[in-house]
N, C-alpha and C positions, 0 to 999 in steps of 0.2 A: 517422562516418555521412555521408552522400550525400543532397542533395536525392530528396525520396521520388519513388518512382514508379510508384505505382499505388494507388488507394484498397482498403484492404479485399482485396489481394492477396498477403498473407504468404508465403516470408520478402519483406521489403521488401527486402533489400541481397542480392540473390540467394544465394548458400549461406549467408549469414548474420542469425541471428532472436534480432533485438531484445528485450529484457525491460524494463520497469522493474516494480520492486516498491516498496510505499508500507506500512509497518508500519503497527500501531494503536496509541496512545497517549493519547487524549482531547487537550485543547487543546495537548500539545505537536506535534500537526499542525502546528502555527506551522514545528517546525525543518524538517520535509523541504519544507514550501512555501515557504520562504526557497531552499535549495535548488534547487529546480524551478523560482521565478524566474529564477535564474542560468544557468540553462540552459537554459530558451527562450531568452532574450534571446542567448545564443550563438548559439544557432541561428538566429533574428531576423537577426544580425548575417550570415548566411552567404547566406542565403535570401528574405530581406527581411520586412517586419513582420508578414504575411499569415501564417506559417506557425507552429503550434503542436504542442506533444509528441506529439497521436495520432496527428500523419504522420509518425510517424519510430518508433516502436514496434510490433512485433508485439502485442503482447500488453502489457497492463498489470493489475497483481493490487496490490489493496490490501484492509485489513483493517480494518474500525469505523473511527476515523478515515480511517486509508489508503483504505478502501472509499468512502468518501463523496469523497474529491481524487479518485480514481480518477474517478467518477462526472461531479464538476467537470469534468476534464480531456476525458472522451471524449465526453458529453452531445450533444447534437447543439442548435444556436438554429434558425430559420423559413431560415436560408440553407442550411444543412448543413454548418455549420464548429463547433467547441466551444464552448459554452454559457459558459466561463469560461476565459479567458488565464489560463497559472499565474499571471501579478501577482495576478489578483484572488483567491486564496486565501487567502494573508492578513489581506487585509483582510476578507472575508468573516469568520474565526475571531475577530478583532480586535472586530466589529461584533455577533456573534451568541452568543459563545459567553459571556459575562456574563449573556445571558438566558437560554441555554441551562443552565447550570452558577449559578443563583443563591447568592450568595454572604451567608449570616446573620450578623452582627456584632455579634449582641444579645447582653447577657452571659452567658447563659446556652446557647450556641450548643454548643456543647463538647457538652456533656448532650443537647441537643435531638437534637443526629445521633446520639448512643448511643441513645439512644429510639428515635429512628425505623429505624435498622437493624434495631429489634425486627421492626418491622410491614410492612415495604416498603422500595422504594429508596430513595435519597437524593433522588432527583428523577422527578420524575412525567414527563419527557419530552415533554411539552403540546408547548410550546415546540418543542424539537427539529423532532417528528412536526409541526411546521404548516410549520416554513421551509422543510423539507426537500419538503415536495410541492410547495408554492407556486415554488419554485427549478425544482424535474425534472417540476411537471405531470402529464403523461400520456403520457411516455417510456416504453418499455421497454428490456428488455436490447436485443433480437435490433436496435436503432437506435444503439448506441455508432459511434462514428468510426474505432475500432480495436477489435480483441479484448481485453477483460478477464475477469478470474478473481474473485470476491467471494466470501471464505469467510463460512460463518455455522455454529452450532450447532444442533441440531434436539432440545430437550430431550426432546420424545416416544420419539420413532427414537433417541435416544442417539446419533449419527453426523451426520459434517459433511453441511455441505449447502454447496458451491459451485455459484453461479451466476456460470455460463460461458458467450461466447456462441458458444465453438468445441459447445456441447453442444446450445445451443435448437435447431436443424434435426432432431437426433434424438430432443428429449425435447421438443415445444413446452408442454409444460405448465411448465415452467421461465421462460420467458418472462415473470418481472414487471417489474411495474412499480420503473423502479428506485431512487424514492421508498421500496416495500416493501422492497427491498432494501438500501439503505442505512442503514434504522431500525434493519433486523435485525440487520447487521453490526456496529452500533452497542450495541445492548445490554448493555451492560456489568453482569453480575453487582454486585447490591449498589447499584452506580449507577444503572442505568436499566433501567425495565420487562421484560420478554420481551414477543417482538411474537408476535401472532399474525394472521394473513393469507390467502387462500386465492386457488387460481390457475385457471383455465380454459381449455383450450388450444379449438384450434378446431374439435375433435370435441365437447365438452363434458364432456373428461375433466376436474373436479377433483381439486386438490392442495390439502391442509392443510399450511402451516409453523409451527411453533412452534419460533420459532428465539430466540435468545441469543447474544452477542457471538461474530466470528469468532476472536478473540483466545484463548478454549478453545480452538479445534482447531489453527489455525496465526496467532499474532501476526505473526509476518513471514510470508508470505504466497509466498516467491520461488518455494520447491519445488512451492507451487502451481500458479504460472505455467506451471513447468517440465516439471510432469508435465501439467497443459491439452496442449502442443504435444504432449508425447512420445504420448499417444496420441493424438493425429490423424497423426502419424507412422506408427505401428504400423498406421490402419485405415487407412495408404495415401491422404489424403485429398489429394485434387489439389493443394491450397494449398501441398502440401511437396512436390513431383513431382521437384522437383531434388534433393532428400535419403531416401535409402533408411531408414537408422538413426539412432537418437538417436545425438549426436556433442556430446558437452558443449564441445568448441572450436570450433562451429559456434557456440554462443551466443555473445551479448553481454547482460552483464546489470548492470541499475545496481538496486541492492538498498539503500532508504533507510528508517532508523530510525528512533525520534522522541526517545534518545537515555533515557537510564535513570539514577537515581544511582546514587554510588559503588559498587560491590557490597561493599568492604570494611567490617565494624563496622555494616550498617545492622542486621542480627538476629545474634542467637548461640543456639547447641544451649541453655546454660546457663537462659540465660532462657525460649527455647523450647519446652523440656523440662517447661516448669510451665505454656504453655498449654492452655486450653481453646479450644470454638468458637469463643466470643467474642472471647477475644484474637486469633485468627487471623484474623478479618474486621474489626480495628480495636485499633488499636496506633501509638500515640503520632502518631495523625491518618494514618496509613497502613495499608491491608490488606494482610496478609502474606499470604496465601493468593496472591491473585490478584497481587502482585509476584512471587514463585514460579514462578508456572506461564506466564506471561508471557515473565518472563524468558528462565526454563528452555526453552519453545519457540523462541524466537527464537534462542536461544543455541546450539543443538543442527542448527538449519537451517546459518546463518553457519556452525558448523564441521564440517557436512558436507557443501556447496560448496566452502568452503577445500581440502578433501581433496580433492576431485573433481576440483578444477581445475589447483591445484598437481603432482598425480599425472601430470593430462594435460599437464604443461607451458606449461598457457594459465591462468594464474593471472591474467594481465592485461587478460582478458575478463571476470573477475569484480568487481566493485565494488564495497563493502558501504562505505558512510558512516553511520557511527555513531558516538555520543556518549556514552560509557557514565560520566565521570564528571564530572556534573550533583549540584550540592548536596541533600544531604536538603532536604526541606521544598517550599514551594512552587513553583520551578524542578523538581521531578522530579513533582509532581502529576498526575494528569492532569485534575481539575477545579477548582483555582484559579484561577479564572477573572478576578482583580482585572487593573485596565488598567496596575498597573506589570509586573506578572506572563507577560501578555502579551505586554509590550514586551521584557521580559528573554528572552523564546523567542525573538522575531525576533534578539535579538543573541546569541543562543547558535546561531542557526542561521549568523547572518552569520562567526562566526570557526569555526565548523565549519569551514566553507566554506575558511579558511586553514590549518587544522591538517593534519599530513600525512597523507597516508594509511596505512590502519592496518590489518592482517592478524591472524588467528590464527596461531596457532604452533603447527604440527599436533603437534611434542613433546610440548609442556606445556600447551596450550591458552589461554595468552595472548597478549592482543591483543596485535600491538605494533607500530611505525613500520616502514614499508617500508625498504630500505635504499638506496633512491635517492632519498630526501626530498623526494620531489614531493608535493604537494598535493593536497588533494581538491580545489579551484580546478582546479590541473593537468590532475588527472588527467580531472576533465569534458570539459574543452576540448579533451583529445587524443581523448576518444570522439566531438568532433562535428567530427574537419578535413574 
């Protein structure tokens, strides 16, 4: 990447358009925002202290957690620069998410959340819903500092709903607030509320959302991004005048997870085979259901890039940093929220950051080390000379 050159004029590095993507995970937001520290401060170091990730991105898409860094990152403060330095993401999760994610240690806790999964979420979201406007205010989308993609669910409409702001000039009723938009993306089946909200464009068209975590329609969130450009592509829109057709070696994409455990031994058919609903929404302090389909989304995107890119010979445009094995238990949570728990995120994001990087294997679809042993460290550094 190149010092930027031009606010709000995609692609930034002329034929070539920038992505980052920000998975959802609940508090392990901690590992891609260890990450994304590292990599301002590179760029910091090129450009000087002043400059931050949304001048250097086309487009940025994150999902519930992802969705809300997203937000962080592009926000606009009273000058017009981002509301939050990637540092201060962590410490924000660090500081908020214990209140966020209250944690019960009465003896009978165990019980209490089988109970309450009867009747409602595990957390009412009070909390959440207060920091998150008090933070974004009275933001909207169409004010980000770059273009982002925010997926969400729309329990009503059955079908995704991303708020885009390559899309608010044609659709202003999409334009919210992106406090509402964050809750949304956030809503995590089982853990937190469905939001519901309603939008006004400047005809007085209203829009009803009844949305539910983005992580149903796309947990990684990258194809999202990527289909955002490809049609402002196809309608020809000025922003892309140098690019006639989607040209997937035209990307650069940095696609970050928040890192899952083992996949081996966590369920089996045997025992699976004898559950009911219940055990599927809660099993041995974990929901299989929603590890599942999580998974499975995010798993399906990563290796249908892999294909894309590798085929086009530009596999080293593509970047996916991920942490797939992360211990059962409260390291793979995503609402464990206790402050050694937290602390062990940041240092799971910190030796990511050392480990090599790591591809599918479009054979057999395992991940596995690149064969140049370079680093996810590395491999950032070479995306910012």
């Amino acid at each position: 990447m190149q010092t930027p050159k031009s606010y709000l004029h995609p692609p930034t590095y002329g034929n070539l358009i920038t992505v980052l993507s920000i998975d959802g995970g609940g508090i392990r937001g901690i590992i891609p925002g260890t990450i994304l520290k590292f990599l301002e401060s590179e760029l910091q170091k090129l450009d000087g202290g002043h400059v931050r990730l949304a001048d250097y991105f086309d487009v940025i898409a994150g999902t519930s957690t992802g969705g809300l860094v997203t937000a962080m990152l592009t926000a606009p403060d009273e000058n017009n620069r981002p509301l939050f330095a990637a540092k201060d993401i962590n410490n924000f999760y660090l500081e908020h998410c214990p209140k966020i994610f209250p944690q019960d240690r009465s003896y009978f806790c165990g019980l209490k959340k089988m109970m309450r999964s009867f009747y409602g979420p595990k957390y009412d979201g009070a909390y959440l819903h207060r920091i998150i406007r008090e933070k974004l205010g009275n933001l909207r989308l169409h004010q980000t500092l770059t273009n982002v993609a925010i997926p969400a669910f729309d329990i009503k409409e059955l079908q995704p709903t991303i708020f885009s702001t390559y899309e608010v000039k044609h659709s202003p009723v999409m334009n919210a607030l992106l406090s509402d938009i964050c809750i949304s993306t956030s809503a995590a089946p089982t853990y937190l509320p469905t939001y519901h909200f309603q939008n006004k464009d400047h005809s007085g068209k209203i829009r009803d959302f009844n949305l539910t975590d983005g992580g149903v329609a796309a947990n990684n969130p990258t194809l999202v991004a990527i289909g955002e450009v490809t049609k402002q592509i196809m309608k020809g829109s000025t922003d892309f005048s140098t690019i006639s057709q989607m040209d997937y070696s035209k990307l650069l994409v940095i696609s970050l997870g928040t890192g899952s455990a083992k996949c081996e031994g966590k369920y089996n058919a045997k025992d699976a085979a004898k559950w009911g609903a219940i055990k599927w929404i809660s099993h041995d302090g974990s929901i299989p259901i929603i590890d599942v389909y999580t998974q499975a989304s995010a798993d399906m995107v990563d290796i249908h890039l892999n294909i894309i890119f590798q085929t086009l010979d530009s596999k080293k445009n593509y970047l996916r940093i991920q942490d797939d094995n992360l211990t059962n238990g409260p390291l793979s949570s995503v609402d464990i929220a206790t402050k050694q728990n937290l602390q062990n995120l940041v240092k799971v994001g910190d030796k990511l950051l050392k480990k090599p990087v790591s591809r599918v294997n479009i054979q057999n679809g395992i991940i596995e080390p690149t064969s140049d042993n370079e680093t996810n460290e590395q491999a950032l550094v070479r995306y910012v000379p």
